[in-house]
C-alpha positions, -999 to 999 in steps of 0.1 A, spaced: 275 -497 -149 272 -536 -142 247 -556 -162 224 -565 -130 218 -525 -122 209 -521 -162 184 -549 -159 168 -534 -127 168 -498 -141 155 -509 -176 127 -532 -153 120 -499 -135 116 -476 -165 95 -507 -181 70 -512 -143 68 -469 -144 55 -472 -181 31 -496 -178 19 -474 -146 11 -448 -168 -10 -464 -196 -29 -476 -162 -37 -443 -154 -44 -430 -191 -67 -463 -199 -87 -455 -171 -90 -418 -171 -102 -418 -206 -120 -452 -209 -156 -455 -200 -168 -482 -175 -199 -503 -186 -231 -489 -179 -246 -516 -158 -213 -520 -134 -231 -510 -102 -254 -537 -115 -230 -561 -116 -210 -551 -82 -240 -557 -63 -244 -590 -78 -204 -594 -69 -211 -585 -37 -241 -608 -32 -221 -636 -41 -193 -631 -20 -218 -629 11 -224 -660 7 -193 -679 10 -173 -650 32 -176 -669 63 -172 -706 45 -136 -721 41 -150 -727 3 -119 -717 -22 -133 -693 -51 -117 -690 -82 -123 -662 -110 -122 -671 -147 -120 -648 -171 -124 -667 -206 -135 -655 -245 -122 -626 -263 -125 -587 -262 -136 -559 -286 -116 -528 -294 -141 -502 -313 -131 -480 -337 -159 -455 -334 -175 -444 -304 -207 -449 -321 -189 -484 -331 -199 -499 -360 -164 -515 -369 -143 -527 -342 -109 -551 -341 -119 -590 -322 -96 -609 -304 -117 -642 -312 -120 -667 -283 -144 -689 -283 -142 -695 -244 -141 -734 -249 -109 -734 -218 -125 -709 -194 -161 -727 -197 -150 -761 -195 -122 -754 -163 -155 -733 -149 -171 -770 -149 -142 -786 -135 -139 -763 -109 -173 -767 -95 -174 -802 -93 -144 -797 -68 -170 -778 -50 -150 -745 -59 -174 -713 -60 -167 -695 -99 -172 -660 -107 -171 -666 -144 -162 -633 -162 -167 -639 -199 -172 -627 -234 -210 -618 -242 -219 -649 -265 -193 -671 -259 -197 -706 -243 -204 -710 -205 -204 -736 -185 -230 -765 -187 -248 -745 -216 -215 -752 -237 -231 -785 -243 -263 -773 -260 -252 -755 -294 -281 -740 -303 -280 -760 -335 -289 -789 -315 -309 -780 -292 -339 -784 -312 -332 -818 -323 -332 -826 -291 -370 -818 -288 -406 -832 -300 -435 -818 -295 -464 -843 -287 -499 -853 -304 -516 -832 -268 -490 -806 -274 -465 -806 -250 -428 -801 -256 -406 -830 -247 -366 -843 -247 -360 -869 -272 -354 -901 -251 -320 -908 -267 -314 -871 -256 -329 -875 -218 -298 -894 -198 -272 -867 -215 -295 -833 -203 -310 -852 -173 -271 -855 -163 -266 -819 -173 -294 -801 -152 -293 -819 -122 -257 -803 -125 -264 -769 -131 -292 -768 -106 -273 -780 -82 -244 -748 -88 -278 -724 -87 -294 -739 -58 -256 -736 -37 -249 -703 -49 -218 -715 -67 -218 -700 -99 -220 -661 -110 -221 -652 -145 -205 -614 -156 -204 -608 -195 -187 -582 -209 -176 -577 -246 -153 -544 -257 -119 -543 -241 -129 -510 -217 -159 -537 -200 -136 -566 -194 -106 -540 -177 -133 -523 -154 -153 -555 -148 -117 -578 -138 -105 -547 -116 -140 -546 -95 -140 -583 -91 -102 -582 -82 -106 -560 -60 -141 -571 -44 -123 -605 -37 -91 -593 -19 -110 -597 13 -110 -635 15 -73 -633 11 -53 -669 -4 -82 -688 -7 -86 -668 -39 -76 -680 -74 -75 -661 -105 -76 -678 -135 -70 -658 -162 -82 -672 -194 -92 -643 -213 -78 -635 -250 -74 -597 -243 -63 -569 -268 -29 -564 -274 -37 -529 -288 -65 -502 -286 -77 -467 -294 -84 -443 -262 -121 -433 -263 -104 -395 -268 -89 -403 -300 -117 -424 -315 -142 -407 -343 -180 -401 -329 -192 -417 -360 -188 -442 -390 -154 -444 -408 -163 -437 -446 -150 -458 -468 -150 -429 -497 -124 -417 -480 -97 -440 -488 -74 -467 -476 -80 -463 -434 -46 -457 -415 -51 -463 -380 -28 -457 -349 -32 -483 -318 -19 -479 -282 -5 -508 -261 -30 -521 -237 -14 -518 -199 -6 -552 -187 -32 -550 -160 -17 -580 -145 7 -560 -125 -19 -540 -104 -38 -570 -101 -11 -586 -82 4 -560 -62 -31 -540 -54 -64 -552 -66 -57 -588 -48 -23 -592 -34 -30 -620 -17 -45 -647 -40 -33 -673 -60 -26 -659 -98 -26 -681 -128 -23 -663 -160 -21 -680 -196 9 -677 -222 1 -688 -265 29 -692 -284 36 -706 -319 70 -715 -319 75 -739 -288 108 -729 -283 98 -694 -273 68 -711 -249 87 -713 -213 113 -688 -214 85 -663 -217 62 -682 -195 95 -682 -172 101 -642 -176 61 -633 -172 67 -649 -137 98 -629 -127 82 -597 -140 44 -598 -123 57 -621 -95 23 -644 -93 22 -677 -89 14 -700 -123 19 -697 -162 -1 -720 -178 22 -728 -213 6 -737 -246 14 -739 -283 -13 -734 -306 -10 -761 -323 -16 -786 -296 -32 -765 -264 -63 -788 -263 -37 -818 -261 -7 -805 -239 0 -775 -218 25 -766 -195 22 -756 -156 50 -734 -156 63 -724 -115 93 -703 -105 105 -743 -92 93 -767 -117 75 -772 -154 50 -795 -151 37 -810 -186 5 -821 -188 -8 -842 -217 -41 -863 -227 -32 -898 -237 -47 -914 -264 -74 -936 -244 -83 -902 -229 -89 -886 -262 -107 -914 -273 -129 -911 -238 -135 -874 -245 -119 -867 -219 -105 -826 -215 -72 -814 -209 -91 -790 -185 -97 -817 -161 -64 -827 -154 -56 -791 -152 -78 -780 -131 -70 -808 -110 -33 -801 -104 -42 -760 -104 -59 -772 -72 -33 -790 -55 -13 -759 -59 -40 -738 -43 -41 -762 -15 -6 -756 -4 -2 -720 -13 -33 -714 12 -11 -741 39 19 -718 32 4 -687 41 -18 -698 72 21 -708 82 35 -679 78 5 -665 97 11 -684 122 50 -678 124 47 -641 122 19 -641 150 46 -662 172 70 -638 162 51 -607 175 41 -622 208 74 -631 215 88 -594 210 58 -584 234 72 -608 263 85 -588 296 105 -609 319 92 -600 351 117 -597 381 110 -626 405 105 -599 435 79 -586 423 61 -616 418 38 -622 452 23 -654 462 -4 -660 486 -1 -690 509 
């Protein structure tokens, strides 16, 4: 047997695997309680930009919980505090990009990211009549900030989605998935999200309180299905994917970035290292590896990586959307063409 077929059959077995945690997640996981809520709210949103050529992009950003009760008192945290997903949120609507913003119950979100509430209250005095006011050297800063944020609420542009155990975030990304796969490539995912690795199926997880009495606690996790291949080839086959790759050791960073693309067939891995992912990532394509780095000035501006990110991200969109109203195009010539009847010249009358 040649090496190429023992890649192919070992890619097959790997694809048919990861079909089947698919099924079992879903068949014994629980969707959240308020996720009609929440579709209607999806569905809302998309209403209002169906029949606009405005792109939309989904962000998925902060981390997710895996319980280890069903009455969950303990549970495992993939900490995130959602700093990239919130800040690219921003970034994306001031390129007049609608955001569904999927994110982790308590972790940052866009515009409110700048009011930790340990400053919020130094930001405001309450007068000698008694009314609460902004600090003047505080006004400019919020002033700036909520004539922002009204704007995103008074266009529509922004919807909000929280979720916090693993189960939430898996049901919640495959309803907006697959709400959005109507508007086709003018879709973008952006998937930002630090998501479990591991978890316990609901069926397999004690109804109560692990006792500690009863000694050191041995616990058996199941790999998370990497939802990222339904996603791509059913919930939304037709948008622009960019998912995220962490590594430690740079050397492993692209090769893997490089492979992720091969194996889910989207369209972007964005590349970082811990150590320096609010400094440098990498745009990783099938085609090209595209660095992008803050210079010093821009550090010393404040400037975010996310902007520049963002920025080139929607480039990308731009001609991924050109590509595929091309192909439209040729595939609609295409069609016509094979309906053509040449019509003998006989038979073609002509009044005088």
């Amino acid at each position: 047997m040649d090496t190429e077929s023992t890649v192919t059959k070992e890619k097959s077995r790997s694809l048919s695997g990861n079909q089947e945690r698919i099924k079992d997640f879903f068949e014994f996981s629980k969707p959240p309680q308020n996720i009609e809520f929440f579709e209607e709210l999806l569905m809302n949103f998309i209403s209002e930009h169906e029949n606009s050529n405005r792109k939309i992009v989904l962000i998925t950003s902060g981390g997710t919980t895996v319980p280890l009760e069903s009455r969950t008192v303990r549970f495992i945290d993939n900490f995130s505090a959602g700093t990239r997903g919130s800040s690219s949120a921003e970034h994306f609507l001031k390129n007049d990009y609608a955001v569904v913003f999927l994110h982790r119950k308590g972790s940052l979100e866009p515009f409110k990211r700048s009011l930790p509430p340990r400053d919020f209250l130094e930001a405001l005095t309450v007068t000698k009549d008694d009314v609460v006011q902004v600090k003047p050297s505080y006004c400019s800063f919020i002033k700036k900030l909520l004539y922002e944020y009204e704007k995103c609420k008074n266009e529509k542009l922004l919807l909000s989605i929280c979720f916090t155990t693993l189960d939430e975030y898996l049901y919640l990304l495959k309803l907006c998935s697959q709400g959005l796969s109507n508007l086709g490539p003018r879709v973008m995912f952006y998937l930002a999200a630090a998501v479990s690795d591991f978890y316990i199926p609901n069926n397999e997880l004690p109804e109560h309180k692990i006792q500690s009495s009863a000694g050191p606690l041995n616990i058996k996790l199941h790999l998370v299905p990497k939802m990222l291949s339904p996603l791509v080839s059913e919930w939304a086959s037709s948008a622009f994917v960019t998912s995220f790759k962490l590594e430690t050791d740079p050397k492993l960073l692209i090769p893997k970035a490089k492979k992720a693309l091969e194996k889910y067939k989207h369209q972007v891995v964005i590349g970082n290292v811990l150590d320096t992912r609010k400094r440098e990532v990498y745009l990783v394509t099938t085609e090209n590896v595209t660095p992008i780095r803050l210079k010093n000035f821009d550090i010393t501006k404040g400037v975010e990586i996310e902007q520049y990110l963002v920025e080139q991200l929607i480039k990308d969109h731009h001609i991924f959307i050109n590509s595929n109203l091309s192909n439209k195009r040729d595939q609609k010539k295409k069609t016509e063409q094979s309906h053509e009847v040449d019509v003998p010249a006989e038979d073609i009358s002509s009044t005088s």
